[in-house]
N, C-alpha and C positions, 0 to 999 in steps of 0.2 A: 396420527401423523404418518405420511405415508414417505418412502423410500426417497423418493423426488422433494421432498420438502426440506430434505440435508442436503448436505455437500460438505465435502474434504476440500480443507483448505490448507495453502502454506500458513501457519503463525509465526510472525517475526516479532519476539520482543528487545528490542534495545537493552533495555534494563537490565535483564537477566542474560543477554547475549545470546540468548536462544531460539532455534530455528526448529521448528514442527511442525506435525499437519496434525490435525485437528476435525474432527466431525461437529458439524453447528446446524444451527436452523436458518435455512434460506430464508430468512427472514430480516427484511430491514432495520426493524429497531433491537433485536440479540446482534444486528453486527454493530448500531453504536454504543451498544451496553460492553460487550469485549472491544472497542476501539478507546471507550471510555471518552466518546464525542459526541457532538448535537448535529455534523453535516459533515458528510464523508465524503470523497470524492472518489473515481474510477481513472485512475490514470494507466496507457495504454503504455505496453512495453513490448518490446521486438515479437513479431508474429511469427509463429514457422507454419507454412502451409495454413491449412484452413483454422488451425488454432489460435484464437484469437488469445493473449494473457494481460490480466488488468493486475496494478498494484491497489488496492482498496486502503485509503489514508484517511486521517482526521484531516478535512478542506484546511481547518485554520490551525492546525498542526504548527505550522513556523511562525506565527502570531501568536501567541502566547506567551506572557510574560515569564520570563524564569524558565524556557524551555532545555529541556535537556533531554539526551538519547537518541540520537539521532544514526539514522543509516542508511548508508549510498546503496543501490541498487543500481548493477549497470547488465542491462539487456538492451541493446539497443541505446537508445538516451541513459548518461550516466545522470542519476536524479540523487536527490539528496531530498530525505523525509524527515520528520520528526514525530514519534511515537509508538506506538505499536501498527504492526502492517498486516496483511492479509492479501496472501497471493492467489487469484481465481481465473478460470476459463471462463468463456460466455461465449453463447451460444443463440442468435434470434433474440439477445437481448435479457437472457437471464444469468445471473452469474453461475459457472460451473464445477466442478472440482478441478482440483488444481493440476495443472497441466507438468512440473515439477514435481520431480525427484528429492527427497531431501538432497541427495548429492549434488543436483543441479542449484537446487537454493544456495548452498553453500560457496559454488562456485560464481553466484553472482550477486551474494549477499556483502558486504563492508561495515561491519562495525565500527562509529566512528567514538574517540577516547572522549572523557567526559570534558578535556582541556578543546574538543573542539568548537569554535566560535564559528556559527550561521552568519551568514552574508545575502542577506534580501536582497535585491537588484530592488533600486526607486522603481515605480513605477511609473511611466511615460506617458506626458499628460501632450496629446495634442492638440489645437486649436483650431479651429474652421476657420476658416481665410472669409474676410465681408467681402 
């Protein structure tokens, strides 16, 4: 495995409250093995300059029965996640090392207490007009 096939990532665990980076395999199924999901999503957070940064989530993270651990990230959109996270650059479409400073994660990371209650927004069914 060759140099390009890792990347340094932010690791956000809820549970343990802790923020790190991390060397993994660019590889899609080691990041839903450390996500401990089946479909992960790429959600896009405040850009500076040409760097682009994604939050890398479990998709059905807040769907999940009995969930718990959850934490806001506010870069640009303040968002609210549930479960272990994974902060990356990308770059033409691949994800990068992380563009974050432990010190910058911290300064926009939110652990939220275990007494906090998720609030799904319904989902907004529209109807086509005959």
């Amino acid at each position: 495995m060759s140099a390009e096939d890792k990347i340094v990532v932010g690791f956000i665990d809820p549970q343990k409250k802790t923020i790190s980076k991390i060397t993994i395999e660019n590889d899609l199924q080691k990041i839903y093995e450390l996500l401990n999901c089946e479909v992960i999503e790429a959600v896009p957070l405040h850009n500076v300059g040409q760097t682009k940064r994604y939050v890398i989530c479990d998709e059905n993270g807040r769907l999940h029965e009995g969930k718990k651990y959850f934490t806001q990230i506010h870069d640009g959109p303040s968002i609210v996640f549930c479960g272990k996270l994974l902060l990356v650059g990308e770059n033409k479409g691949d994800f990068t090392d992380c563009p974050y400073s432990i010190d910058d994660m911290k300064e926009i990371v939110e652990f939220k207490d275990e007494e906090y209650e998720d609030i799904l927004m319904p989902p907004i069914i529209v109807k086509a007009a005959r």
